[in-house]
C-alpha positions in Angstrom: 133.5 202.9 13.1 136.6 203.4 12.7 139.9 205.5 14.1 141.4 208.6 13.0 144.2 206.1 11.8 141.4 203.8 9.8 143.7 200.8 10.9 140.8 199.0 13.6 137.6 199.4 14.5 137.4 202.7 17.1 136.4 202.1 20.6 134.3 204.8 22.5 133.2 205.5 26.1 129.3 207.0 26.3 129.1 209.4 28.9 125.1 209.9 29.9 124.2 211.8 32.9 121.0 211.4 34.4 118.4 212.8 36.2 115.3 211.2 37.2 115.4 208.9 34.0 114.3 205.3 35.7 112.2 205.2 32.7 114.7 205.9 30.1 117.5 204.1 30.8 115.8 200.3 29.8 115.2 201.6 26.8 118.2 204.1 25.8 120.7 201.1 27.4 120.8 198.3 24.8 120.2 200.8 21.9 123.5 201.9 22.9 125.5 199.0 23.5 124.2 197.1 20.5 127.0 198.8 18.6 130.1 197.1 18.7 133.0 198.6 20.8 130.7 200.7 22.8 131.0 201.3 26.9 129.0 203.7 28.7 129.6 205.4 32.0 126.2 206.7 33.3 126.7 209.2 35.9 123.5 209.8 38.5 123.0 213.2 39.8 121.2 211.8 43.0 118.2 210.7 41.2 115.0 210.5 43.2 113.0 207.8 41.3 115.6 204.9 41.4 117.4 205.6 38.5 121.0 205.1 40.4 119.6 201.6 41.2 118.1 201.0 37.4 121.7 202.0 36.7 123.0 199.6 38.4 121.1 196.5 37.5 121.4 197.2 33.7 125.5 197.3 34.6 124.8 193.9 35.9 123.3 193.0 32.9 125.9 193.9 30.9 129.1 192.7 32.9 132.3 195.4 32.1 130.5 197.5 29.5 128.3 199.9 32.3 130.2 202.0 34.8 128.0 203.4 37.0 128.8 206.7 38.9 127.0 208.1 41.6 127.3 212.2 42.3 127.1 213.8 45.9 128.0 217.1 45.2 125.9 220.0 44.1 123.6 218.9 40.7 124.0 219.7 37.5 124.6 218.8 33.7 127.7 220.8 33.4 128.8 219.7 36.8 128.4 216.0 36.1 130.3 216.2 32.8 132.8 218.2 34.5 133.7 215.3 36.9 133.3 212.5 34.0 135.2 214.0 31.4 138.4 214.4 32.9 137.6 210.2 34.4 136.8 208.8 31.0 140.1 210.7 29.3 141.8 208.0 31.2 140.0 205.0 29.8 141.6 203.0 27.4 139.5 204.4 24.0 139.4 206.1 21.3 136.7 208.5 21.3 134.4 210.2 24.3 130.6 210.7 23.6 128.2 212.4 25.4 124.3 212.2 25.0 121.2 212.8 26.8 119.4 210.2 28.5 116.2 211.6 27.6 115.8 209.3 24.5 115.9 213.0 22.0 119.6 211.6 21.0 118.7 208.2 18.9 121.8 206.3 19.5 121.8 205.2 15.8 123.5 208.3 15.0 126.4 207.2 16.7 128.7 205.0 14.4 128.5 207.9 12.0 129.2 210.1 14.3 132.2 208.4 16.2 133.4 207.6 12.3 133.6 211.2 11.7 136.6 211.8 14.8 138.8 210.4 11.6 138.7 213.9 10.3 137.4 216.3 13.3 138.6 216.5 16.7 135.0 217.0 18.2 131.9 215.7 16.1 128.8 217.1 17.1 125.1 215.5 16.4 123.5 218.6 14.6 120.0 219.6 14.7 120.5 222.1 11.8 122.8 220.5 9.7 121.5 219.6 6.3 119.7 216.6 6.4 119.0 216.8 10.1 115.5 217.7 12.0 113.0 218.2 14.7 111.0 215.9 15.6 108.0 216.2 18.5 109.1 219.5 19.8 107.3 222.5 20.7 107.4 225.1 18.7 108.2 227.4 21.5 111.2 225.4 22.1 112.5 224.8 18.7 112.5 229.2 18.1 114.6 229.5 21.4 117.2 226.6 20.2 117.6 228.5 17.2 118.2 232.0 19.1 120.2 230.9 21.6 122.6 229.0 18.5 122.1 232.7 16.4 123.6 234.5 20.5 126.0 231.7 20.9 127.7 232.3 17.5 127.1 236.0 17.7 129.3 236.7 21.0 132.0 233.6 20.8 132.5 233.2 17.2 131.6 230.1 16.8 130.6 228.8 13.4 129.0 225.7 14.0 125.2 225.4 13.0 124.8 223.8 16.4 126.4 224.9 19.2 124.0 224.2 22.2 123.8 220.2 21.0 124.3 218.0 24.0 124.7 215.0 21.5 128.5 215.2 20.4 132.0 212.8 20.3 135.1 214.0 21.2 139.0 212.6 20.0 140.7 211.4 23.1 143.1 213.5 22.6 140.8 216.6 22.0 139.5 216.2 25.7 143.0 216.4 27.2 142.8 219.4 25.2 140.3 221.4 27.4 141.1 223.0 31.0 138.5 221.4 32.9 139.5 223.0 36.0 138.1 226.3 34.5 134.8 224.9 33.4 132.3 226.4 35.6 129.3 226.4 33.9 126.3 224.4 35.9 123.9 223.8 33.1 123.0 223.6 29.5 125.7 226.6 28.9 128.4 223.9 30.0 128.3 223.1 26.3 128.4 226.0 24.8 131.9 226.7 27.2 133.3 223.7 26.7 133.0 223.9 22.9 134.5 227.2 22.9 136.9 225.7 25.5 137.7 223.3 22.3 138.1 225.6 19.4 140.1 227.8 21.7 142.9 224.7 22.1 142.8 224.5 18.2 140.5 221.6 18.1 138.5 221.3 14.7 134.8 220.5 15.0 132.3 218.9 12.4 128.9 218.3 12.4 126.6 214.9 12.1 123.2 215.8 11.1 120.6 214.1 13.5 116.8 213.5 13.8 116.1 215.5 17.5 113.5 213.4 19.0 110.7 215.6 21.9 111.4 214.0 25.9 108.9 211.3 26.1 109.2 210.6 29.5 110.2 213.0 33.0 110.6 217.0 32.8 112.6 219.3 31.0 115.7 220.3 33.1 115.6 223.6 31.8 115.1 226.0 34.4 115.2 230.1 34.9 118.4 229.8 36.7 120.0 227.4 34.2 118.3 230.1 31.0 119.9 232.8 33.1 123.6 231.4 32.7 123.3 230.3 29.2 123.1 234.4 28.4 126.0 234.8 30.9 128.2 232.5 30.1 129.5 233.5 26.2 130.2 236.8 27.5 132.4 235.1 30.3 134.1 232.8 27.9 134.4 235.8 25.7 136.4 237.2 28.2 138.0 234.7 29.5 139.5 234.7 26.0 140.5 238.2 26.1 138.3 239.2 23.3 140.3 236.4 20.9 137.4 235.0 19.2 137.7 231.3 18.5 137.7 229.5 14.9 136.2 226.8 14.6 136.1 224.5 11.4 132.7 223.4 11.0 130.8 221.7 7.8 
């Protein structure tokens, strides 16, 4: 891993919300921070099965590599990254990551992916890049990934092969980039605005392919409310732009 610069190793801050992932985070934790100049900032949405307390016992464990943050304001994915993003932009690294902590993002993926800020602005861990895959997912699931990426690029413009991937790594400098105080998406769609947010402020983006792994453990967060904004929201953002579709360099 190196930085866009190639002169030292890059450092990164992991951002990884969670949700009722007590079960998760033993084992997502060291995968993580088994690669060198990795920190993570794990921020708990007010998790009912002792995760905020999982959280911080592994941050004991591993003395000034966890942060843990604990939300009281109204959940959601969107709204959790929302708060972290602009906090982590003021570390002292290279690169910002975000994943899931529902062990479908392997964090093997990420020394490739973090190596790959040397030539994009935002890197994102592709499901339908070549060489990349599903693995353990419903069928069901997997057809409605692939419409909602065939809507997202459809309305916004986006030409990315993934644009609903939660896995992704972000240049510093590429998340000063975005207006988070206009990021209003709750759920899921949060990604889709905030990479449209992205190619808007002239950021390039690449793509990583990845090996998406089924939830093993917990329940889908995908809800009718949260489906419901993720049709909403690339019309808003597509207004929001005024009709000024975004490029996006993507391969």
């Amino acid at each position: 891993m190196t930085t866009a610069t190639g002169t030292r190793p890059a450092t990164a801050l992991v951002i990884l919300p969670t949700l009722n992932e007590a079960k998760n985070l033993p084992l997502l934790v060291p995968s993580i921070l088994e690669h060198e100049g990795l920190r993570l900032l794990i921020v708990d949405d007010r998790s009912a099965d002792g995760t905020g307390e999982v959280a911080e016992a592994l941050a004991a464990e591993y003395p000034g590599r966890i942060e843990v943050m604990h939300r009281t304001g109204k959940r959601g994915l969107g709204l959790s990254y929302a708060e972290a993003f602009p906090l982590a932009a003021e570390a002292e690294v290279d690169v910002i990551c975000q994943m899931d902590a529902d062990l479908s993002h392997d964090p093997q993926y990420l020394p490739a992916m973090i190596a790959a800020t040397a030539r994009f602005d935002v890197v994102i861990g592709s499901r339908y890049a070549e060489g990349a895959g599903l693995e353990n997912w419903p069928g069901y699931r997997a057809a409605l990934s692939v419409g909602a990426n065939t809507y997202v690029r459809t309305v916004t413009g986006l030409r990315a092969k993934d644009c609903t991937s939660g896995y992704r790594c972000w240049r510093r400098s590429a998340v000063h980039q975005v207006r988070w105080e206009r990021v209003g998406a709750e759920g899921f769609a949060f990604l889709v605005e905030t990479l449209c947010e992205a190619a808007q402020a002239g950021c390039s983006i690449g793509e990583v392919p990845v090996l998406f792994v089924g939830r093993r453990h917990g329940a889908s967060k995908l809800t009718a409310r949260v489906f419901r904004e993720s049709l909403v929201v690339p019309w808003r953002v597509l207004m929001r732009f005024r009709r000024r579709r975004p490029k996006v360099t993507s391969r």
